[in-house]
N, C-alpha and C positions, 0 to 999 in steps of 0.2 A: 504494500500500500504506500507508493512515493507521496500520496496526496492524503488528507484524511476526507474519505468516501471516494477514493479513485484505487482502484484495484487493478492489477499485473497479474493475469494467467502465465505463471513460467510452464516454459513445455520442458519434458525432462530433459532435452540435450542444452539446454541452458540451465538447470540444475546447478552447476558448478560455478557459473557467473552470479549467482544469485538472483537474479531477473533477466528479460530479454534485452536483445540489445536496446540503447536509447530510441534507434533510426525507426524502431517498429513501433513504439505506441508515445515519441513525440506529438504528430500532428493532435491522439485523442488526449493526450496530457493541457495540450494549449486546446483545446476544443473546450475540453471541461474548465479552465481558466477564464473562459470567454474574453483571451488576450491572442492578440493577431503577433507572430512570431517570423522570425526565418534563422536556420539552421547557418551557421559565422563563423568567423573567427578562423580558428587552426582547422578547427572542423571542417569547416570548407572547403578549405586548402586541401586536407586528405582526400576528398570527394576528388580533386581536379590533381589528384596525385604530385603534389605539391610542397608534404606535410616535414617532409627532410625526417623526420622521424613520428612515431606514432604518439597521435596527443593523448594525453594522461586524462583527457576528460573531453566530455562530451559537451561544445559547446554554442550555443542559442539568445540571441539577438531576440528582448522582448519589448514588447509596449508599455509593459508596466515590470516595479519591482518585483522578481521572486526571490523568493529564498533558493538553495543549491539543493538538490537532492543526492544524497548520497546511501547507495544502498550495494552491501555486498564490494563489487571489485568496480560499478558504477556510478561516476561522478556526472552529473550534470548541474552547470554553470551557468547563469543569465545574467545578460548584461542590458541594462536599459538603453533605451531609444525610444526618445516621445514622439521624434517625426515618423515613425514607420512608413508614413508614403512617399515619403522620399527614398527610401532604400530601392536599391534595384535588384530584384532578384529573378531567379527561371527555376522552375521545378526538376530536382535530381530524382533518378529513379533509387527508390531503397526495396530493402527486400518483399515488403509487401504494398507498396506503391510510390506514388511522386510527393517526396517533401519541399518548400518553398528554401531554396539556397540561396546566398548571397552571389551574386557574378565574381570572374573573376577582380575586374576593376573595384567593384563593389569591398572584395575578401580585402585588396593590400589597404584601401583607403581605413577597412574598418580597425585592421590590424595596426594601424597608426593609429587614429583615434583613441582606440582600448589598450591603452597602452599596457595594463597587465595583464591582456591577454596568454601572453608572452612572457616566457623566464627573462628576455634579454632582449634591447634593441639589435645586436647580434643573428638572436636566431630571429626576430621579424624579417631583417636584411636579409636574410639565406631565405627564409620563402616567398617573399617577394621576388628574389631572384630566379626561385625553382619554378614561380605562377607567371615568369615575366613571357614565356612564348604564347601565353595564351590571351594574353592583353592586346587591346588597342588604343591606342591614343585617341580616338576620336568619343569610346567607351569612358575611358577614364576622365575628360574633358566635361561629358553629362554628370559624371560622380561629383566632379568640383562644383558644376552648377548648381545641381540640387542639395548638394549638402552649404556651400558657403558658408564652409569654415576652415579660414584662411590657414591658420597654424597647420592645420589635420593639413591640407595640400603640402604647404613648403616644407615639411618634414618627409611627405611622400615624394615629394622630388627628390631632395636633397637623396635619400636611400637609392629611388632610381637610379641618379647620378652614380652612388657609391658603387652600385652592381653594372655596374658598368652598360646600362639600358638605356642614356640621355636621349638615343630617339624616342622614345614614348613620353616622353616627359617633356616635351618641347611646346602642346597646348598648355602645360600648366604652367608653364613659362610667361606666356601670351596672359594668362589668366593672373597669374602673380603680379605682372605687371600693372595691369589695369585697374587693380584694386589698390595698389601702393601702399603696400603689408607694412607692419612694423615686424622691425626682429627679432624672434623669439626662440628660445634653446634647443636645439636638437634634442637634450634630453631633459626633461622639467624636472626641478629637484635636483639638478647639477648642480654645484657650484660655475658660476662663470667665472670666475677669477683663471685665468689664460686663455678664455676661449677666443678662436678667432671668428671672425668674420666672414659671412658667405654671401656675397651680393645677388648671387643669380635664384637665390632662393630668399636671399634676407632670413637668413638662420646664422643663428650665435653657435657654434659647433664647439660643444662643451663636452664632449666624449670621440671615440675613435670605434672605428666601424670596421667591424672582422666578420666576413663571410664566410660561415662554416664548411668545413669543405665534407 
């Protein structure tokens, strides 16, 4: 029972997990919430085989606050977002049908955002770089619009940048410009004391950036 009055039939080959996977009784988990969701974050990334390693928790983009559920060897994580219609997503197939996913432009924008999504700005940058063939600039350029929030952009470029992908990253350029950002840290909560200065993003670069291999 992850919910009180919400109930999980385990079939016995999930026995051992203690519940079935998340991907299978998600969508009736937010049904019974009467909260509109879409499956994010690393999670995503694994979908569009991205993930550089396997995430330790199952994780979902909600309209409203939940608590985590954690049951057995399954973690499930929600992370708020009021504007929900602004997200952009397309339905992944799961084992017993189509869940609401984040795109991939969608996944790196949010994976900045949610900044403790992620153990590390590190491995953010290694999946950004694993999800970077399946992006398009003209994709990513609609994320910026709808979202218009400058920081979450200049720090997704600036990482493009880092993974060495600057062509995709050349509408948000256009788009940074126009809005005439002020400079804010690559990594919040850094100390800036020696950071330098990055003009084409207007980022204070308070940390250093390793791409896991």
């Amino acid at each position: 029972m992850p919910r009180s009055g919400f109930y999980v039939i385990v079939d016995p080959e999930y026995r051992s997990l203690g519940v079935l996977p998340p991907s299978m009784w998600i969508a009736d988990l937010m049904q019974f919430h009467r909260v509109s969701y879409y499956v994010g974050l690393l999670t995503a990334a694994a979908m569009y085989g991205a993930a550089h390693q396997q995430p330790q928790e199952f994780q979902v983009v909600a309209g409203a606050i939940l608590r985590p559920i954690v049951i057995a060897r399954v973690r499930i994580r929600f992370f708020f977002r009021r504007e929900m219609n602004d997200a952009i997503t397309q339905p992944m197939k799961a084992s017993n049908g189509y869940i609401p996913t984040s795109t991939p432009e969608m996944t790196t924008f949010d994976l900045v955002r949610y900044r403790k999504s992620s153990s590390s700005i590190d491995h953010i940058a290694t999946v950004i770089s694993d999800l970077s063939e399946q992006l398009e600039p003209r994709r990513l350029e609609e994320v910026a619009n709808r979202s218009n929030e400058a920081p979450v952009i200049q720090r997704l470029g600036f990482l493009l940048d880092a993974v060495q992908r600057s062509d995709l990253a050349e509408p948000l350029v256009e788009w940074i410009r126009k809005k005439n950002t002020k400079y804010v840290p690559l990594e919040p909560g850094n100390s800036l004391q020696g950071a330098t200065r990055n003009s084409r993003w207007r980022i204070l670069v308070n940390t250093s950036i390793e791409v896991e291999s």
